[in-house]
C-alpha positions in Angstrom: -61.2 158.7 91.7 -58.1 159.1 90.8 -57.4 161.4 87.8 -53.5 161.5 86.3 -52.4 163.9 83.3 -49.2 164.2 81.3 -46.0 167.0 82.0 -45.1 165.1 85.3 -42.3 165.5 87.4 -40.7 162.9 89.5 -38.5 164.2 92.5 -36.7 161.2 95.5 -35.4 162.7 98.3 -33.6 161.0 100.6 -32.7 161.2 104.8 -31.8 158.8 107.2 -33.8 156.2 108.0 -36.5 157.3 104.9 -37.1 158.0 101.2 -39.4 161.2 100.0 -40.5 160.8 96.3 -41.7 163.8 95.0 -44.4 163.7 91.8 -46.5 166.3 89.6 -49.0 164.8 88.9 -50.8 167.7 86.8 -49.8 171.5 86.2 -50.1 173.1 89.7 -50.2 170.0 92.0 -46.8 168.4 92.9 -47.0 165.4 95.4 -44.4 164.5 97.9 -44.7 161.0 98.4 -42.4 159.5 101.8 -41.7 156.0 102.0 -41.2 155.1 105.9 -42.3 152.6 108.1 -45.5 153.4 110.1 -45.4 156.9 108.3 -47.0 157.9 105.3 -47.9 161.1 104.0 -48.8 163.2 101.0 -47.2 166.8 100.8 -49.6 169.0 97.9 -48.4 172.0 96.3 -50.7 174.2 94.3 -51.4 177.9 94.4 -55.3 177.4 96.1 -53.7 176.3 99.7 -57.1 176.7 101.3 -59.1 174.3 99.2 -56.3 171.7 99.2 -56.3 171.3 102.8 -59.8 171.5 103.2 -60.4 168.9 100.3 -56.9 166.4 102.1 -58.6 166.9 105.4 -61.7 165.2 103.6 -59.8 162.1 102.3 -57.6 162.0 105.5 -54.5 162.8 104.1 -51.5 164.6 105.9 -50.6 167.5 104.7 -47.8 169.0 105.2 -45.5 172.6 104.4 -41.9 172.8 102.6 -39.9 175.8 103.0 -40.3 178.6 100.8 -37.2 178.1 98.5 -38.1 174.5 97.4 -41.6 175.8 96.5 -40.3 178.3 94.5 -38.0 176.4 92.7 -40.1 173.0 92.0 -42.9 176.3 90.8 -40.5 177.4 88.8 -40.4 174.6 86.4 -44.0 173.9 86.1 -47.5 176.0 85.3 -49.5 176.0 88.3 -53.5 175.5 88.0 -55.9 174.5 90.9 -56.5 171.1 89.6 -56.0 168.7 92.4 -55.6 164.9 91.8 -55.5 162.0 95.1 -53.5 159.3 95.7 -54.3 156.3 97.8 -52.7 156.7 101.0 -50.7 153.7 101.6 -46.9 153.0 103.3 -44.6 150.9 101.8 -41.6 149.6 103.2 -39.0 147.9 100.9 -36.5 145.7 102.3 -33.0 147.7 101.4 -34.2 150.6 101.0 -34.3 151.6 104.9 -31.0 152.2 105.6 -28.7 151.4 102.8 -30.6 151.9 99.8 -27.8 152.8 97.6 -26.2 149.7 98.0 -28.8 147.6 96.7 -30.2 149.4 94.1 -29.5 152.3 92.0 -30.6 155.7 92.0 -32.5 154.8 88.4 -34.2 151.6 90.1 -35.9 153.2 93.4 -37.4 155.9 91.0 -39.0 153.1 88.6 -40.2 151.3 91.7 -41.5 154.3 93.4 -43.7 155.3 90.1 -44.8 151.9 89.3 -46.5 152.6 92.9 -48.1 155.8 91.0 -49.1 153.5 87.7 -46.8 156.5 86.2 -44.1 156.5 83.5 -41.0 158.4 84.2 -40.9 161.9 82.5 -38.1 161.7 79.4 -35.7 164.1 80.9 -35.4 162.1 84.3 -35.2 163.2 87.8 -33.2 165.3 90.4 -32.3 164.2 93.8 -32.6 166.6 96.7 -31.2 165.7 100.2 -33.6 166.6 102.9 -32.6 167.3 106.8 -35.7 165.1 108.5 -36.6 166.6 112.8 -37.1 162.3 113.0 -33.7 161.5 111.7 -33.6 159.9 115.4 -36.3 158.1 115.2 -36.0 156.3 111.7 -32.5 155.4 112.5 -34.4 153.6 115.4 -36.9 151.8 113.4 -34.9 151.1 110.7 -32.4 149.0 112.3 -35.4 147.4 114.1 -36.5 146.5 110.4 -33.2 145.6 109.6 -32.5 142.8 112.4 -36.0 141.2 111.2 -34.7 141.0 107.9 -31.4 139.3 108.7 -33.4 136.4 109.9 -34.5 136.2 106.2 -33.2 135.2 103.3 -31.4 137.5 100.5 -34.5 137.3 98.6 -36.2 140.9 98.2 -39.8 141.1 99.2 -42.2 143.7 100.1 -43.4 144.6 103.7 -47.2 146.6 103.4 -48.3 148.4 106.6 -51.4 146.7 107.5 -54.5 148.7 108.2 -56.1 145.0 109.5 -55.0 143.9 112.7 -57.2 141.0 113.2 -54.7 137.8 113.1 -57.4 135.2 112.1 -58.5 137.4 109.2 -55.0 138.1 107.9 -54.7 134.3 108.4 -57.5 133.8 106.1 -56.0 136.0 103.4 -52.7 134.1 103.6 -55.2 130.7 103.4 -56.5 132.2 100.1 -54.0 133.4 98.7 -52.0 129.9 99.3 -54.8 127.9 97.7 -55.3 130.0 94.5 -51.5 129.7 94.2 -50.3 133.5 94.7 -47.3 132.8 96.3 -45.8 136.2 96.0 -48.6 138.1 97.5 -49.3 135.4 100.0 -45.4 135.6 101.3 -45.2 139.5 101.6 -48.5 139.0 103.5 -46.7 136.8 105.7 -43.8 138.7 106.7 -45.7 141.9 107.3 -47.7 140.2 110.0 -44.0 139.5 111.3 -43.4 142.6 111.4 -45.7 144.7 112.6 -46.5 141.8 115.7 -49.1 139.5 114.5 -49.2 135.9 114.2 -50.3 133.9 111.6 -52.1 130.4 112.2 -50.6 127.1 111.7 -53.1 126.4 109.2 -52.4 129.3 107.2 -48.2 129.2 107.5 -48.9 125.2 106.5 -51.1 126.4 103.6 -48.6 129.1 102.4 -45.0 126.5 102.7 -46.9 124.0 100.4 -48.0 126.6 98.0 -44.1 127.3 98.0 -43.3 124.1 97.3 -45.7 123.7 94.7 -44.0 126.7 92.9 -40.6 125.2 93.3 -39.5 128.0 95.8 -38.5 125.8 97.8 -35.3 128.6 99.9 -38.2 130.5 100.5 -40.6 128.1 102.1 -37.1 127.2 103.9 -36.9 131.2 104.8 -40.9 131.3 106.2 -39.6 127.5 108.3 -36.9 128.6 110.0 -39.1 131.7 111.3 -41.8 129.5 112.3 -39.3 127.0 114.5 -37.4 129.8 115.7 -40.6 131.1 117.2 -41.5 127.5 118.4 -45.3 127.8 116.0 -44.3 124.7 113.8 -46.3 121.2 114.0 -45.2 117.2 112.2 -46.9 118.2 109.6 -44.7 121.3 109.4 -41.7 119.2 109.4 -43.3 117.1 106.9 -43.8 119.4 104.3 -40.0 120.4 104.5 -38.5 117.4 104.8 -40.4 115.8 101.7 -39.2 118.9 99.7 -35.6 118.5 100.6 -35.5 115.2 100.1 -36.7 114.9 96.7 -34.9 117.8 95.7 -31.4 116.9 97.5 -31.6 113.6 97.9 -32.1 111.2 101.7 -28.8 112.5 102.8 -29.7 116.1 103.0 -33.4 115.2 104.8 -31.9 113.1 107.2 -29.2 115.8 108.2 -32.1 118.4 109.3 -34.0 115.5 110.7 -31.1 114.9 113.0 -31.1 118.7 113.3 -34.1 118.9 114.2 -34.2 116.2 116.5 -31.1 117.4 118.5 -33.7 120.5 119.4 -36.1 119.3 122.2 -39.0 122.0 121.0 -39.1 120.5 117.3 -38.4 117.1 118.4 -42.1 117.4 120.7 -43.8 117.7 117.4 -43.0 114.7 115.6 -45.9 112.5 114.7 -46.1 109.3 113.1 -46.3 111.0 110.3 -43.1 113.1 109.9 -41.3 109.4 111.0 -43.5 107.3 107.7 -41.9 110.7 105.2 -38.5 110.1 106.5 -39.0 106.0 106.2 -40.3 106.9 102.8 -37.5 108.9 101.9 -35.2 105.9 103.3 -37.1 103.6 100.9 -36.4 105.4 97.8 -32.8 105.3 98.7 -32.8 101.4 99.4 -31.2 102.5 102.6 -32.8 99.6 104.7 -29.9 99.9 107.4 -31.4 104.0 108.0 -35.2 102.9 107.7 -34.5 100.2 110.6 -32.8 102.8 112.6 -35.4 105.5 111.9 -37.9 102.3 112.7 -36.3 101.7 116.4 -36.3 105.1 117.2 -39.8 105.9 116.8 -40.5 102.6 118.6 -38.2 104.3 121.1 -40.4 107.9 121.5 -43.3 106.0 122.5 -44.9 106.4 119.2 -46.8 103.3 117.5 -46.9 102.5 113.5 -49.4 103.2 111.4 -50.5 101.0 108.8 -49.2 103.2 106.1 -45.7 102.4 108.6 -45.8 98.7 108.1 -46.6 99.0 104.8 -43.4 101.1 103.7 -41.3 98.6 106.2 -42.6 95.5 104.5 -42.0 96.8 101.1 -38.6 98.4 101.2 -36.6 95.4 103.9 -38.4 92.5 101.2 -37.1 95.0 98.1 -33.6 95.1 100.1 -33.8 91.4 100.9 -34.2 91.9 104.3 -36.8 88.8 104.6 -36.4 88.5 108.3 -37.0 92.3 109.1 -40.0 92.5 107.2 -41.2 89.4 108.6 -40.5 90.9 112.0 -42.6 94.1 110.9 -45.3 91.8 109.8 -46.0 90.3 113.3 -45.3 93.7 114.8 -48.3 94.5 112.7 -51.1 91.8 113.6 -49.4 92.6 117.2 -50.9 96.2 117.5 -54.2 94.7 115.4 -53.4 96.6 112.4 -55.2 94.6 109.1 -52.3 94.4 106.4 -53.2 95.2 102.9 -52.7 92.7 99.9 -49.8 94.0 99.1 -48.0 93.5 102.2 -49.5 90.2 102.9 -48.6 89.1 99.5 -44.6 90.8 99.7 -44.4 88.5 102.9 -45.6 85.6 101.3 -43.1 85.8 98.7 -40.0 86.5 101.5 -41.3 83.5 103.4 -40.9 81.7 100.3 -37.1 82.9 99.9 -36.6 81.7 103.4 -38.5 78.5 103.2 -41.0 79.4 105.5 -43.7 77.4 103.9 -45.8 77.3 106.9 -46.4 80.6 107.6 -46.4 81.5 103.7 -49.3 78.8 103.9 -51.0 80.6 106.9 -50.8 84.4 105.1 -52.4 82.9 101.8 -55.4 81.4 104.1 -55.7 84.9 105.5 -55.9 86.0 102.5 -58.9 84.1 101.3 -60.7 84.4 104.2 -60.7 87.9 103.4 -61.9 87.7 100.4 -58.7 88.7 98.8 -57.3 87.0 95.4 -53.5 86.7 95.5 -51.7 87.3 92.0 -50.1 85.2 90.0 -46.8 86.1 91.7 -47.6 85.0 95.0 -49.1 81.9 93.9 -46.2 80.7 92.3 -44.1 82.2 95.4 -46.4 79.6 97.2 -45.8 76.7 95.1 -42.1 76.8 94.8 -42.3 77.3 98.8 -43.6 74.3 99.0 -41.9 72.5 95.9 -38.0 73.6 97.9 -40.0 71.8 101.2 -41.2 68.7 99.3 -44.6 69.7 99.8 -45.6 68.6 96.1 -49.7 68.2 97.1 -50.0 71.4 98.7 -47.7 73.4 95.4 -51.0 71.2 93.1 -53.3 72.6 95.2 -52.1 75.8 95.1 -51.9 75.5 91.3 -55.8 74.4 91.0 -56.7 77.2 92.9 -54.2 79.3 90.7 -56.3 78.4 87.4 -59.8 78.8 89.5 -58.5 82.9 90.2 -58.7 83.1 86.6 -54.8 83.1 86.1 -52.9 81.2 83.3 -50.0 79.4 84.4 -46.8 81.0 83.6 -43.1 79.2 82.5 -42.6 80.4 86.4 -45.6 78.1 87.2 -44.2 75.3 85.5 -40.9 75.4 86.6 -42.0 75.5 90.0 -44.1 72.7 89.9 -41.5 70.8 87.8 -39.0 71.9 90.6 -41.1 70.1 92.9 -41.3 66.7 91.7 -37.6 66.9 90.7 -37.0 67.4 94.6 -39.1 64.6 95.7 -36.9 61.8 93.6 -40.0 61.7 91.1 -37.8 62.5 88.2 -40.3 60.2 85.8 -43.5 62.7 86.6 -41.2 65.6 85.9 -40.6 64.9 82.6 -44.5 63.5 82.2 -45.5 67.0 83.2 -43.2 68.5 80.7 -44.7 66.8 77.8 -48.5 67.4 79.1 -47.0 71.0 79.0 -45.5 70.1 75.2 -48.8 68.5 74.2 -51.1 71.9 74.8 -48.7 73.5 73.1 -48.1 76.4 75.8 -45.2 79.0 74.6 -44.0 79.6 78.3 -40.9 76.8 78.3 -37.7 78.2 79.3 -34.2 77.2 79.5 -34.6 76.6 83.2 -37.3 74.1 82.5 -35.3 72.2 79.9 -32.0 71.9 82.2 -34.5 70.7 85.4 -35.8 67.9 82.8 -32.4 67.4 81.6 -31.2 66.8 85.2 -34.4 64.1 86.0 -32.7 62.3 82.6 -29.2 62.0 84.4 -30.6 60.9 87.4 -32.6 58.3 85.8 -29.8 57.6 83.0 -32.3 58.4 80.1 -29.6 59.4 77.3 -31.5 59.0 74.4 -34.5 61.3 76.3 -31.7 63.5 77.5 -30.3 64.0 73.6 -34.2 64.6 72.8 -34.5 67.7 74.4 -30.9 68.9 73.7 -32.3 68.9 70.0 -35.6 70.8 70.9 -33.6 73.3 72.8 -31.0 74.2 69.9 -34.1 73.7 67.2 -36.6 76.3 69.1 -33.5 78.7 69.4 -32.6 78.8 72.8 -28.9 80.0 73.6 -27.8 76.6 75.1 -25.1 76.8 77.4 -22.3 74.7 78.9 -24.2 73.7 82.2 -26.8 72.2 79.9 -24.1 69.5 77.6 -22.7 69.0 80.7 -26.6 67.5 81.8 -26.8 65.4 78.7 -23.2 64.1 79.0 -23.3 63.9 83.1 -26.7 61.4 81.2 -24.5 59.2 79.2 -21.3 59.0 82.2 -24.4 57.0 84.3 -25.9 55.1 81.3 -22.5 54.2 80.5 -22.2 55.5 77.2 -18.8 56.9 76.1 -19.5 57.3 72.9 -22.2 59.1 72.7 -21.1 61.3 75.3 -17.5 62.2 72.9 -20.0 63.0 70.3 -21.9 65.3 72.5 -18.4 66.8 73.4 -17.1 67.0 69.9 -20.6 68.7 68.6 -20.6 71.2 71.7 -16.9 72.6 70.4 -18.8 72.6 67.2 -21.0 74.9 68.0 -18.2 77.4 69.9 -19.4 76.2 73.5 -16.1 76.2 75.9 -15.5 73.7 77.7 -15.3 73.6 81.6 -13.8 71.4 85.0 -17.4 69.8 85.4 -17.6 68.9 81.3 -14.0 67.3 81.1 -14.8 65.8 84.5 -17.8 63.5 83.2 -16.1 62.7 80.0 -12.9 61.3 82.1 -15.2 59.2 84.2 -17.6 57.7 81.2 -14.5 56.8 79.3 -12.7 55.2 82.2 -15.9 53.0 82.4 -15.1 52.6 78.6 -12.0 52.0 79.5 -10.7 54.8 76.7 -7.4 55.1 77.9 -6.4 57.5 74.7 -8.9 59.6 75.6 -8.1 60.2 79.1 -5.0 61.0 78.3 -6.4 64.0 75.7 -8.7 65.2 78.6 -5.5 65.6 81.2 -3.8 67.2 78.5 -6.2 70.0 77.5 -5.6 73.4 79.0 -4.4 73.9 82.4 -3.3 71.2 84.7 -5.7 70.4 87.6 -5.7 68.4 90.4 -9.3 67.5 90.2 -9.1 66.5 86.6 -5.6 63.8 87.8 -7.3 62.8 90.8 -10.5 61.5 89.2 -8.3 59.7 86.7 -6.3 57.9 89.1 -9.1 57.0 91.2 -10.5 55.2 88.3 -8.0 54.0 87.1 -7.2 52.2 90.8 -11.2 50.9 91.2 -10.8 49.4 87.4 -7.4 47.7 88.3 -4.9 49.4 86.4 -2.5 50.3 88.8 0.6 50.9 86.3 -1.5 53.5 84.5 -2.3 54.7 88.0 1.2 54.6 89.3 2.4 56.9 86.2 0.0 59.5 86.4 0.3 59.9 90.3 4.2 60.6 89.4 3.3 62.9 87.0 0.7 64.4 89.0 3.3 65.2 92.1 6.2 66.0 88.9 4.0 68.9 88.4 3.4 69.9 91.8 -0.6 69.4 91.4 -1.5 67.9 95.1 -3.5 65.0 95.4 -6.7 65.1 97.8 -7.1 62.2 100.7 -8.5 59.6 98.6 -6.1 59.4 96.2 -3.2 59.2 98.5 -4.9 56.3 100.3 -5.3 54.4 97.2 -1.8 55.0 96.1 -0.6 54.5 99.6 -2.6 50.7 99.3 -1.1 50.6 96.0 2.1 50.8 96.9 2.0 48.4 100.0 1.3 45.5 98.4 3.0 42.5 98.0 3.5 40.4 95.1 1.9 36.9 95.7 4.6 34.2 96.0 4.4 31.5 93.2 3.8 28.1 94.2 6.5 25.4 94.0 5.2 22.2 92.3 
């Protein structure tokens, strides 16, 4: 029991290689305290000698005798009794204060430090400071630089080294395994260095235990400190590596975690460790980055160390080269896959489905989604339509309505992707007239999902067919349900009247797009030249040519119609003008002018 009263003293004294901390703990008793490594003792000074050492002897402390002079004058100041109080006997070693104390802290600090060890507050007219000559100056100096060559393989971080009583490694292990688990990572790390230390070695398990409590607490320089120990005494496994990378890549970025990778790698000891596992953290990294170019690399050389994927290795491949659009690499890791019989995940299976899609793959899209059901598995609605517009780009237009049954028996409801995938497919298959049937089925039930991109595929089945009057029908829903119509969309509904011939009505659509502050472009002014050269509006030609820039398409078109419909005066000018200009004509025009210019007038017949 330990028994503390008031009127203390505190006294440090100082010698090379250790620190003495002398204390009064009650009238009479005054308690040198030495802090040095594998040394600890208690020097007692009270006027009943005899039954001090007999009562230290029974509590196993050292005792041991100052010269006369000191005793007399530490006496001096203080009442002397024969109370007696112990202190747990118990070496500490602090890192700085071996050698070169008074460089890291001050005088004021190592007394605070050295009586929170007492659970004592410093007496109110402070302390003295007495320099003692030490028969072991020798051998601290010795030990201390010892301590102080460990230490530089640490961090600047100041920690605590106990001397450890326990020698067993697998029970200081255990400690460390505790203490790591119910998150004390500041008594778990001192743990771990004075195993260093004194010799002893901690497990895997435990150093594992204790990085990822560090990490947990956002320490990460000194799980980085306790790593670079364990690799520099070769006790580090993948899941070591792990641990550290993840850290530094979330917290620095891929950049930093692939440079001590490559680090790490360039050292044959560290690069025996790597699993599957440390190769799928820095792939996952990779991924977060978008960095498909370093996940292939990463990918090959893994490949290269004789070590075989994972499914959780496919699975990050697929996902990041189909997110990069890398379609053919991750259809490469997909057969890589079934190749080591390896059962992909929906996910995956439904990621390649869609990059099959974007590559027009249809047949092996077709063979995934079979998998699939054979499974037992239901694909989304994403991958369906994926499916159908595979099929719809491939002119598959049966399989992209089976695919949509099977769509509504999964219990999905069609989406304006749906529809403009199936619409997309009969548009691509020259049935223009069952593309627009399907889009009024769709306006009959009165279903919201109708896009723009469905209106301009229905608008471009009314230009191939010619149906004007359809094609100004849905130009009138699409401004009326307050879609932003566009300029590729007039252009669909004049492009409508150039084939049914109607010049009119296509001016009117011009003149109401400018209305409505639509610009103009090439393919607009382009349509309107040809209608009205069928309308043989000759003013209005002109007015198109005039508008804006010159350009060689807009002349050429004109003088090729004007050469088919047999004006070859009006063709004759504008070529002039055309070459006056400095526009250049394309091949067909200069063969027509070049015919045009070869002929010769028909003699007239004498009567």
């Amino acid at each position: 029991m330990v028994e503390i009263l008031s009127n203390l003293l505190a006294i440090t004294t100082t010698s090379h290689g250790y620190s003495c901390s002398y204390h009064s703990c009650s009238p009479g008793i005054h308690e040198y305290r030495t802090h040095y490594p594998y040394f600890s003792c208690c020097i007692y000074l009270s006027s009943d000698t005899k039954s001090n050492r007999r009562r230290a002897k029974s509590y196993g402390l050292k005792m041991m005798t100052l010269p006369y002079r000191w005793r007399k004058d530490i006496k001096s100041s203080h009442v002397c009794d024969s109370s007696f109080a112990f202190q747990r006997k118990v070496a500490i070693v602090e890192y700085g204060l071996a050698c070169e104390e008074e460089n890291i802290l001050s005088r004021r600090e190592k007394e605070e430090t050295d009586l929170n060890l007492l659970k004592l507050k410093p007496p109110p007219w402070g302390s003295s400071s007495i320099q003692l000559d030490s028969d072991s100056e020798t051998g601290g100096a010795n030990r201390s630089s010892t301590i102080s060559e460990r230490a530089g393989t640490r961090n600047d971080n100041r920690h605590r080294v106990h001397f450890l009583e326990e020698r067993n490694e697998e029970r200081l292990s255990e400690r460390i395994l505790n203490l790591s688990r119910t998150n004390k990572s500041r008594s778990a790390m001192e743990l771990y260095w004075s195993m260093e230390y004194s010799g002893l070695k901690p497990t895997l398990h435990a150093c594992n235990s204790l990085i990822l409590c560090l990490l947990r607490n956002k320490m990460l320089d000194d799980a980085l400190s306790i790593f670079k120990a364990m690799k520099a005494s070769d006790n580090i496994t993948g899941h070591t590596c792990s641990l550290v990378l993840k850290a530094i890549g979330n917290a620095q970025g891929c950049d930093a975690a692939l440079d001590i990778f490559e680090e790490l790698g360039r050292n044959g000891n560290c690069k025996k460790v790597f699993d599957t596992v440390v190769y799928n953290t820095m792939i996952s990294l990779c991924g977060k980055g978008n960095d498909w170019v370093e996940t292939l690399r990463i990918w090959r050389s893994m490949k290269e160390n004789g070590l075989a994927g994972t499914a959780v290795t496919y699975s990050l491949l697929v996902s990041i080269f189909v997110r990069c659009g890398q379609n053919e690499l991750a259809i490469d890791a997909y057969h890589e896959m079934l190749q080591d019989r390896l059962n992909p995940a929906t996910d995956e299976m439904q990621a390649i489905i869609g990059a099959c899609g974007k590559e027009g793959k249809w047949d092996l899209a077709l063979n995934v989604f079979e998998n699939m059901l054979k499974r037992g598995l239901k694909p989304n609605l994403v991958t369906c339509n994926a499916l159908i517009n595979a099929f719809g780009k491939d002119g598959k237009v049966k399989l992209a309505f089976r695919i949509y049954s099977l769509l509504k028996s999964f219990g999905h409801s069609p989406d304006s992707y749906t529809w403009n995938a199936l619409i997309g497919a009969l548009y691509r298959a020259n049935r223009h007239a069952d593309a627009l049937h399907l889009f009024e089925s769709i306006q009959k039930e009165k279903m919201p999902q109708l896009d723009l991109h469905i209106y301009n595929t229905c608008l471009m089945s009314c230009q191939r067919l010619g149906w004007w009057d359809r094609a100004l029908q849905l130009l009138w829903q699409m401004e009326a349900s307050g879609l932003p119509v566009s300029t590729p969309s007039y252009n669909l509904v004049i492009g409508a009247c150039e084939v049914a011939r109607k010049p009119n009505v296509a001016l009117e659509v011009y003149e109401h797009m400018l209305d409505r502050k639509c610009a103009s472009d090439t393919f607009t002014l382009l349509a309107l030249i040809r209608v009205c050269i069928w309308g043989s509006l000759w003013y209005e030609v002109e007015q198109m040519l005039n508008q804006g820039t010159p350009d060689a398409s807009l002349y050429n078109a004109a003088i090729q119609g004007m050469c088919l419909r047999g004006k070859s005066n009006l063709a004759k000018k504008l070529y002039a003008r055309m070459r006056r200009i400095s526009l250049k004509p394309d091949g067909k025009t200069r063969a027509l002018m070049l015919q045009i210019f070869t002929e010769r007038p028909v003699p007239l017949r004498k009567r």
